[in-house]
C-alpha positions as CSV (number, residue, x, y, z in Angstrom):
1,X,8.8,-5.0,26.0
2,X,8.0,-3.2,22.7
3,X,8.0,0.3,21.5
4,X,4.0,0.2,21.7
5,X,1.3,1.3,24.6
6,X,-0.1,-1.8,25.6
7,X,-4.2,-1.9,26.3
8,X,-5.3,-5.3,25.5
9,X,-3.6,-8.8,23.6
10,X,-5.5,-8.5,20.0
11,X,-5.1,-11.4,17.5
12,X,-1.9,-13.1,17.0
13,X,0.8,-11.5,14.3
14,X,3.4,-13.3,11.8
15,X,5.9,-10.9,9.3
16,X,6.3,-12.4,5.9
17,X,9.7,-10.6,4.9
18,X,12.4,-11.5,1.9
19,X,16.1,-11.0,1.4
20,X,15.5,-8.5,-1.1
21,X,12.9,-7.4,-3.4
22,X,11.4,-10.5,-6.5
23,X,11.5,-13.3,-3.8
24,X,8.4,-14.1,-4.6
25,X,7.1,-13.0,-0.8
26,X,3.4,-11.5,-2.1
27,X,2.5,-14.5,-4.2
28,X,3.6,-16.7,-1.4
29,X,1.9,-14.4,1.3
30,X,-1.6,-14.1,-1.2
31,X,-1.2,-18.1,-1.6
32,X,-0.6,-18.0,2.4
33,X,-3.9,-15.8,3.1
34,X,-6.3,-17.6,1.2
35,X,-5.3,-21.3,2.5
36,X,-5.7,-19.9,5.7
37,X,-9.0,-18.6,4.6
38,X,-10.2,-21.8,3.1
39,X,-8.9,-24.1,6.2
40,X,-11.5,-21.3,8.1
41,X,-9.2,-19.7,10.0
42,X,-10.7,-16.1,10.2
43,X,-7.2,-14.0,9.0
44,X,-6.5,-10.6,8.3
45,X,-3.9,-9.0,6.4
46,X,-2.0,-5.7,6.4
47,X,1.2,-5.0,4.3
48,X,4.3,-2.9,5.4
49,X,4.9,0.8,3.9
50,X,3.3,2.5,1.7
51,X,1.5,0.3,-0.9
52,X,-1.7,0.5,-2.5
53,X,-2.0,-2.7,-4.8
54,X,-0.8,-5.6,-2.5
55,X,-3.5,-4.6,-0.5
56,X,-6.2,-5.0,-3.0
57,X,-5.0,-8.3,-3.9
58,X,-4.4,-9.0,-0.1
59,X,-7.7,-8.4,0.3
60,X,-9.3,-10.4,-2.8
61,X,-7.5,-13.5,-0.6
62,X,-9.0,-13.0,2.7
63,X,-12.6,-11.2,1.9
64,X,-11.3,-8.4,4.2
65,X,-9.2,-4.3,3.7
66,X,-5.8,-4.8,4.3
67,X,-4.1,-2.1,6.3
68,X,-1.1,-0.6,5.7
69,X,1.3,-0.6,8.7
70,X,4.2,2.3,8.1
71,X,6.2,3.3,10.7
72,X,8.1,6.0,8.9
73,X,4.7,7.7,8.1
74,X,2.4,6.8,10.6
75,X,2.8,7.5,14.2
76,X,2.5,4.8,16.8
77,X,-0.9,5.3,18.2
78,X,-2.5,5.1,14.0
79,X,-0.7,1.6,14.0
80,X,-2.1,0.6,17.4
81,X,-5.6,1.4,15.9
82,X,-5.1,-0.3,12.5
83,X,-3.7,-3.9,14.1
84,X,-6.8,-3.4,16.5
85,X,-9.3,-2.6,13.6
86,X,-7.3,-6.0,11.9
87,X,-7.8,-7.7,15.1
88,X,-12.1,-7.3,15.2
89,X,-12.9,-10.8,14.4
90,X,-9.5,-12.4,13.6
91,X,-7.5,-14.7,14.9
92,X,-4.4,-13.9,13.3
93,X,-3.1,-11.1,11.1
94,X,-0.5,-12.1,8.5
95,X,1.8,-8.7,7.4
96,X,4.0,-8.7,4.4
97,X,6.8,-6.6,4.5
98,X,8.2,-4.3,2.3
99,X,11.6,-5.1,-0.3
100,X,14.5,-6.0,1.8
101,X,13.7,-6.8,5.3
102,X,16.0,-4.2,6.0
103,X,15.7,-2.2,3.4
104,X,13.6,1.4,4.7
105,X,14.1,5.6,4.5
106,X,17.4,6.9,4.9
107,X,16.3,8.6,8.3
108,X,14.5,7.0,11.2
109,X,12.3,3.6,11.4
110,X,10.4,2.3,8.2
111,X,11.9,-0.9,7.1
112,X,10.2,-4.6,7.9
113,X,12.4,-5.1,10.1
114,X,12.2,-2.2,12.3
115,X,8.1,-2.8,12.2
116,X,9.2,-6.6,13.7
117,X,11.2,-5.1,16.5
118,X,8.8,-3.0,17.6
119,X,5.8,-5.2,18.0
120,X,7.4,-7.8,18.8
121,X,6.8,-10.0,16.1
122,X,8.5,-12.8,14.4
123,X,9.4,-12.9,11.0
124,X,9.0,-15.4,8.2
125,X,11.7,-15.1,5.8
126,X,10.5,-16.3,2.2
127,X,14.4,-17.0,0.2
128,X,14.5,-17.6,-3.7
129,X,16.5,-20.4,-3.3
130,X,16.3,-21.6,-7.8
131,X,20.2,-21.0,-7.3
132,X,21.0,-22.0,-4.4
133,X,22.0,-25.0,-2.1
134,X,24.1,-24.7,1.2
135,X,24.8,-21.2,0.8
136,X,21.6,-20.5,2.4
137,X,22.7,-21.1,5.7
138,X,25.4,-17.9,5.1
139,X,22.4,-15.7,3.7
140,X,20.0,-16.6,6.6
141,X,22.3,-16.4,9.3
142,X,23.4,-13.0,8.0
143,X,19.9,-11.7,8.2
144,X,19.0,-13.4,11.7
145,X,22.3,-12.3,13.4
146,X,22.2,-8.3,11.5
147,X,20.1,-7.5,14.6
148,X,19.9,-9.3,17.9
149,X,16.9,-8.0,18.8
150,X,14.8,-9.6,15.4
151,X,13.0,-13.0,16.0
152,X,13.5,-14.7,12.8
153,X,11.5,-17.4,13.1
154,X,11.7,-19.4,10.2
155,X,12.1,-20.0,6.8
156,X,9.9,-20.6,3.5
157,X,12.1,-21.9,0.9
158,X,10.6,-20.4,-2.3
159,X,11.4,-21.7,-5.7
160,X,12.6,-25.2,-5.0
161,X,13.5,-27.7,-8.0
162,X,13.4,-30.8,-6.1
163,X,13.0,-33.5,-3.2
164,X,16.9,-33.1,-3.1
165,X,17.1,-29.9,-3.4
166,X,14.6,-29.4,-0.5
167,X,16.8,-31.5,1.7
168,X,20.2,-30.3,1.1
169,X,18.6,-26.7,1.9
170,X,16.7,-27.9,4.9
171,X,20.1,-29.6,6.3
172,X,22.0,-26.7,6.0
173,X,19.3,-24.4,7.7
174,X,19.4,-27.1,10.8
175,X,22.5,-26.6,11.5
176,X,22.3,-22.8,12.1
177,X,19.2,-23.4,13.9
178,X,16.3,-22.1,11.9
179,X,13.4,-23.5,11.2
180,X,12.0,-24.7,7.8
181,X,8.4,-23.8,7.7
182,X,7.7,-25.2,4.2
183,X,9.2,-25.4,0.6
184,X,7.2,-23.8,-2.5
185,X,8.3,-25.2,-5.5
186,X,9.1,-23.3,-8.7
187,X,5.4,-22.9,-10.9
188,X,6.0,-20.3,-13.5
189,X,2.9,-19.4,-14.4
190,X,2.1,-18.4,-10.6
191,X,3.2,-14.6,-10.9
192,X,1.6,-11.8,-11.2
193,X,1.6,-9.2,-14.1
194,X,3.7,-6.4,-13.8
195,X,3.1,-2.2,-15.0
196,X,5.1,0.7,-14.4
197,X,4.3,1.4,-11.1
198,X,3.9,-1.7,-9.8
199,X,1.3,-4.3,-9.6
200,X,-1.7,-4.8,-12.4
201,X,-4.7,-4.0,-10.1
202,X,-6.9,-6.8,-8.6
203,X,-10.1,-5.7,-10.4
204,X,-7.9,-5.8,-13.5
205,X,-6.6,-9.6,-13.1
206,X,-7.9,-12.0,-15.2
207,X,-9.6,-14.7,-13.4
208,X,-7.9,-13.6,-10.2
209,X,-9.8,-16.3,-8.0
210,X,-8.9,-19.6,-9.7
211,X,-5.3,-18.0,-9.2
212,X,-5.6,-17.5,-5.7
213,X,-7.0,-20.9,-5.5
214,X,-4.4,-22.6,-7.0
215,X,-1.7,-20.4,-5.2
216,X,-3.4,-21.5,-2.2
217,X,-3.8,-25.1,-3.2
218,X,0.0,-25.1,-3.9
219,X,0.7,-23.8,-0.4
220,X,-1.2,-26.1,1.1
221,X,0.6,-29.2,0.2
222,X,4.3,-27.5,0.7
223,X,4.0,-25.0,4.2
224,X,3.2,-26.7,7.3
225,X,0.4,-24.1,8.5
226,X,0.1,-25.3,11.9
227,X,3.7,-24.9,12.6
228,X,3.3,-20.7,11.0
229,X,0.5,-20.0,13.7
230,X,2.4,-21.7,16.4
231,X,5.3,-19.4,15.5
232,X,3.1,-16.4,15.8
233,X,3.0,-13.6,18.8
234,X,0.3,-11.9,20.4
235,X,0.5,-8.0,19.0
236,X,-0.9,-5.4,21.6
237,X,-2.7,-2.3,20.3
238,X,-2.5,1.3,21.4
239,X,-5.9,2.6,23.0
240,X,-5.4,5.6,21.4
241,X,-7.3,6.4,18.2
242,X,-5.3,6.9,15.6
243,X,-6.0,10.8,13.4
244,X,-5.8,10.9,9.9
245,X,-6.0,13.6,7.3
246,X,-9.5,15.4,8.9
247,X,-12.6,14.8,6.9
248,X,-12.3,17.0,3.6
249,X,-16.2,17.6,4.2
250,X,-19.5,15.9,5.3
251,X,-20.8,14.2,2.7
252,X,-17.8,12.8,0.4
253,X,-17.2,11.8,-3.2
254,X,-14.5,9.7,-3.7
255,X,-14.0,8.7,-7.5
256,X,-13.5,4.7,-7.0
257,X,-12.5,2.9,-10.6
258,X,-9.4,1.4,-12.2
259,X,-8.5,4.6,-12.7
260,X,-8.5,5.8,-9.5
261,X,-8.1,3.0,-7.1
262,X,-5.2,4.6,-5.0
263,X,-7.0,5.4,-1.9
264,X,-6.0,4.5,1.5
265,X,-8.9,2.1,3.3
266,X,-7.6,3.4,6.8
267,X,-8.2,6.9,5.2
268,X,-11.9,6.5,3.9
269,X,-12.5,4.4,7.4
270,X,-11.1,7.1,9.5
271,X,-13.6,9.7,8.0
272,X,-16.5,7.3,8.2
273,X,-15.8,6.9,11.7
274,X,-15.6,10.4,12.5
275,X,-18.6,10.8,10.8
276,X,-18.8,11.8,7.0
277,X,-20.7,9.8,4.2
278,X,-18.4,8.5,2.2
279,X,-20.4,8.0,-1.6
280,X,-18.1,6.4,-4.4
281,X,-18.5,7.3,-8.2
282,X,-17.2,5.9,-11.0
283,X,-15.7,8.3,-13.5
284,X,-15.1,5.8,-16.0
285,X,-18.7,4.6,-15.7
286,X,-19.2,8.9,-16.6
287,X,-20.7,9.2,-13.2
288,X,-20.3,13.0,-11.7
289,X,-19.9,13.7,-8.2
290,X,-22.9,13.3,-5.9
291,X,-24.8,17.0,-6.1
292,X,-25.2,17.2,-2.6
293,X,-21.7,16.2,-2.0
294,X,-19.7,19.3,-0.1
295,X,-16.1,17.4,-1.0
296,X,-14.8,15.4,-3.7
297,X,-12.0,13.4,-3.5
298,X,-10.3,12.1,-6.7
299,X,-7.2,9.3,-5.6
300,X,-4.4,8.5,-7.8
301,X,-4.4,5.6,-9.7
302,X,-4.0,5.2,-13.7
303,X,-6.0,7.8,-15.6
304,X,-3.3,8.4,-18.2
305,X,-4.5,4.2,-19.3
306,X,-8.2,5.8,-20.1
307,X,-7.6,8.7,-21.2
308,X,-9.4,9.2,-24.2
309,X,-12.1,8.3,-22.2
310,X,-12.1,10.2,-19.6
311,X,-11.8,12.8,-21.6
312,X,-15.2,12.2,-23.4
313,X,-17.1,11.5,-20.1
314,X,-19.3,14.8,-20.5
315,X,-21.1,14.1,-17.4
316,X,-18.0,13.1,-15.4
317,X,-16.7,16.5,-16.0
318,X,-19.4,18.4,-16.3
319,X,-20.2,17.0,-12.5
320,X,-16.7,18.1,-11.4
321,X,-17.1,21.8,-12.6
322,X,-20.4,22.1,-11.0
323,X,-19.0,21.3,-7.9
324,X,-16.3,23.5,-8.2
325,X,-19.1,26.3,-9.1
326,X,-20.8,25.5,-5.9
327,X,-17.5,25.5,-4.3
328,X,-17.3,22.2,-2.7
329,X,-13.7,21.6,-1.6
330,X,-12.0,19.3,-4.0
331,X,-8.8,17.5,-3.6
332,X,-6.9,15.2,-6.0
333,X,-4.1,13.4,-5.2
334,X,-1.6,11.8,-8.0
335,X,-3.3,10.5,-10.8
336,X,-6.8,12.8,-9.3
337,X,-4.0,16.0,-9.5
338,X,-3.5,15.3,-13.3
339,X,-7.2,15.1,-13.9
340,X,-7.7,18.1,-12.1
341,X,-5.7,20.3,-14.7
342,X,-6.3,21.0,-18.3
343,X,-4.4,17.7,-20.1
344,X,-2.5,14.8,-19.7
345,X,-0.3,13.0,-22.5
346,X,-0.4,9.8,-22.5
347,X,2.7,7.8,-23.5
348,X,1.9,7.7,-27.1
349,X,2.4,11.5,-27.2
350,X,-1.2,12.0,-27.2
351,X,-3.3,14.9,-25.4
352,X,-6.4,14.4,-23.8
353,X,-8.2,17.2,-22.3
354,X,-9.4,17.0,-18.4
355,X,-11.1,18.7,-16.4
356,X,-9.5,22.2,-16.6
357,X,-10.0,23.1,-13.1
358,X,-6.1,23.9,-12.3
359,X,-3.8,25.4,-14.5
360,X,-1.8,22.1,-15.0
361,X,-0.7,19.9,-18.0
362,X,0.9,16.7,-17.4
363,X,2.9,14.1,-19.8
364,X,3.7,10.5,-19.4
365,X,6.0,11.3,-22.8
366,X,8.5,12.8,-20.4
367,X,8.7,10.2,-18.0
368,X,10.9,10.9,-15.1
369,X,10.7,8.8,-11.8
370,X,9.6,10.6,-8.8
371,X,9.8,8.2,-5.7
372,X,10.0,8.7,-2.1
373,X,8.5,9.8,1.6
374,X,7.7,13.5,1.4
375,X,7.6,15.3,5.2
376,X,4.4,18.3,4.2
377,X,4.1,21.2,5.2
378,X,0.4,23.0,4.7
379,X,0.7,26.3,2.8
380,X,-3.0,27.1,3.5
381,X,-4.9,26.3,6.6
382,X,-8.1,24.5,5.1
383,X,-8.7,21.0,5.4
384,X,-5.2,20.9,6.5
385,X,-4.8,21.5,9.8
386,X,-1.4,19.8,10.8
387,X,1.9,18.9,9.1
388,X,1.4,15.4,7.4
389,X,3.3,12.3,6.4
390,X,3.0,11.0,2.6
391,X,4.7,9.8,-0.5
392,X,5.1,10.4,-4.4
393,X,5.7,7.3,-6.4
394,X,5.0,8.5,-10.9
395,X,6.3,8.8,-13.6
396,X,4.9,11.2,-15.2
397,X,6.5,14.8,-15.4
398,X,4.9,18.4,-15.5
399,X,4.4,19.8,-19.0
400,X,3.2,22.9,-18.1
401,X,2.6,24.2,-15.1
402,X,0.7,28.4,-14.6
403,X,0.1,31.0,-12.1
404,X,-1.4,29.2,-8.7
405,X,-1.1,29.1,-5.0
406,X,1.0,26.5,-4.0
407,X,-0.9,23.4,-1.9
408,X,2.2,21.8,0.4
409,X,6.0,22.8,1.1
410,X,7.5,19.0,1.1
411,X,10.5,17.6,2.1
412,X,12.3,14.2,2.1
413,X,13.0,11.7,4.7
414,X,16.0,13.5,5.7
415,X,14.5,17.4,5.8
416,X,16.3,18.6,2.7
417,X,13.8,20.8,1.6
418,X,12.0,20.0,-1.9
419,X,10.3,23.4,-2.4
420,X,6.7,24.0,-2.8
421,X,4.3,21.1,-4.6
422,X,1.2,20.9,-5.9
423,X,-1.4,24.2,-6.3
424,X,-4.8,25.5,-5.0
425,X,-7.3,27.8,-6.9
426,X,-10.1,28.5,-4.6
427,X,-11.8,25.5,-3.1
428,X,-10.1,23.2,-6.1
429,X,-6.5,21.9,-5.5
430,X,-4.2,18.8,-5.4
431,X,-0.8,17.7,-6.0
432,X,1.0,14.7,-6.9
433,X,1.6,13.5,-2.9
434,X,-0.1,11.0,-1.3
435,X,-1.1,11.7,2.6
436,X,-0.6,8.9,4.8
437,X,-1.0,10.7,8.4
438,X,-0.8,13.6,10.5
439,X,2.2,14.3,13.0
């Protein structure tokens, strides 16, 4: 039994996990989704926690969104209606975890690990093995045996030097039982660029499909596919519909560019289903919001990169100050937060002027990490209706900050309280936390 309503079997489910985080497990899960793809299995993807640029590049390999599957944020019924969206018209849906496969929040379920348990899924566990032989068998055994109740199907030995290597591995696996699902070897210039938070984006990777191909190609002659989908389970799916932040209006404008590509595709789904138009703009192209847009909805992503143009995109402005004049509800999130308010300095120490719609100024010259699961708390009742589920993850700091009403009272994973985040002036506000659900 699992921790999850059953209604109907859905397509079948594998976890691609790693001992720790730089394993190599989203090359070799991209690699994994588009040989798949190209043998014509139909596959889907989603990736554990919360993650915005794995699943852009998850979905460059498969042609499909990629969910994002978080038990800490996300309540059971919203997974049970992502894995059955992933399920329409697949036959199996490959998940990637997230860092260690037990590595999650300090209170209550979030790791990969946790996520395996409760579906019932097996895990694939990709090891850097460049400097390692029989010592593997210690590592693997430690992770199979650190819960009973985790199916830990296999392995994918990652990084491999050669045929000997491969076999002194393999032999030592065999004797703690596990199974070797396939050995990658080492190919340096399969990895994938790297920024500040993360990730380059997929739009932003040079000649991202030959990579994939070649990923995939290298897969293809070193994993033994038929032996990962015969290791994978069948994954129920709540019936229950799973509620998201309510629709922030009717009609929609959500600035979609590389810089601001942060936005949940469960989110933007979940308001097309209930009924909204959802109309991108690209602010870097200096498009404006839609005029007869009632909401506008600017994602995080990496507006400090373009600054000095953004900054010069009259018409991009221009459109978001109209709206607020006609007071359409406007909400920015991260990276859309910064935008919102009069400046942002960009690393270089330089100012950029934005769109001076809350009294904010924001520096990436005083960097200072903010990471983690925030627990919010609504300080005003519109669009927010419930207490919500998110996350920060930037590094850029608050330069100056003046007299507004607060947006959200937050706090972490554990309930210590954080105080009171992010502002509203009228129908304009934002603040630098991500929404994931609704509890």
């Amino acid at each position: 039994m699992t921790d999850w309503e059953v209604d109907r079997v859905m397509a079948k489910a594998v976890i691609i996990a790693a001992p720790s985080s730089g394993s190599g497990k989203t090359v070799v899960t991209l690699a994994l989704l588009r040989a798949l793809a190209r043998a014509g299995m139909p596959v889907a993807s989603a990736k554990v926690g919360p993650d915005y640029i794995d699943p852009r590049f998850h979905a460059s390999a498969t042609g499909r969104a990629c969910y994002n599957l978080d038990q800490w944020a996300m309540r059971a019924e919203t997974i049970g209606a992502h894995i059955g969206a992933l399920s329409s018209g697949a036959d199996l849906i490959v998940i990637e975890g997230v860092m260690g496969l037990y590595d999650g929040p300090e209170t209550g379920k979030g790791s990969t690990a946790d996520l395996a348990i409760s579906l019932g899924l097996p895990v694939i566990l990709v090891v850097d093995c460049s400097h390692q032989a029989q010592s593997i068998a210690a590592l693997v055994s430690g992770f199979a045996g650190f819960d009973k109740a985790l199916n830990l199907a296999g392995v994918i030995l990652n990084r491999v030097s050669s045929a000997r290597h491969i076999e002194l591995l393999t032999d030592a696996l065999t004797q703690i039982g596990i199974k070797v699902v396939g050995a990658v070897p080492r190919v340096d210039n399969l990895a994938l660029p790297s920024r500040h938070l993360g990730l380059v984006q997929a739009d932003e990777h040079p000649e991202l499909d030959g990579f994939l191909n070649e990923a995939a190609g290298i897969v293809e002659g070193a994993v033994d596919l038929d032996v990962l989908k015969q290791l994978a389970a069948d994954v129920p799916a709540s019936h229950k519909t799973g509620m998201h932040l309510p629709p922030l209006g009717q009609r929609i404008a959500v600035a979609n560019d590389a810089a601001f590509g942060f936005a949940y595709p469960h989110l933007l789904a979940a308001w097309r289903d209930d009924g909204a138009d959802v109309m991108p703009f690209s602010p870097l192209a200096n498009e404006g919001p839609d005029e007869d847009a009632d909401a506008v909805f600017l994602p995080g992503g990496y507006p400090e990169l373009h600054g000095p143009q953004l900054s010069t995109n009259a018409d991009f402005l221009s459109g978001l100050r109209n709206a607020a004049r006609r007071e359409a509800l406007i909400y920015g999130e991260c990276g859309g937060y910064m935008v919102l308010g009069d400046y942002i300095i960009d690393k270089a120490g330089e100012r950029h002027a934005m769109a001076g719609l809350l009294p904010l100024g924001t520096s990436f010259a005083k960097r200072k990490l903010q990471l983690g699961y925030r627990r919010l708390s609504p300080k005003t009742s519109a669009p927010f209706k419930s207490d919500m589920r998110g996350h920060e993850f930037h590094f850029s700091t608050i330069d100056w900050q003046g007299d507004a009403e607060p947006l959200f009272e937050a706090a972490d994973t554990t309930g210590r309280p954080l105080g009171s985040i992010g502002m509203r002036i009228g129908s304009v506000m934002g603040s630098y936390a991500h929404i994931i659900d609704q509890v």
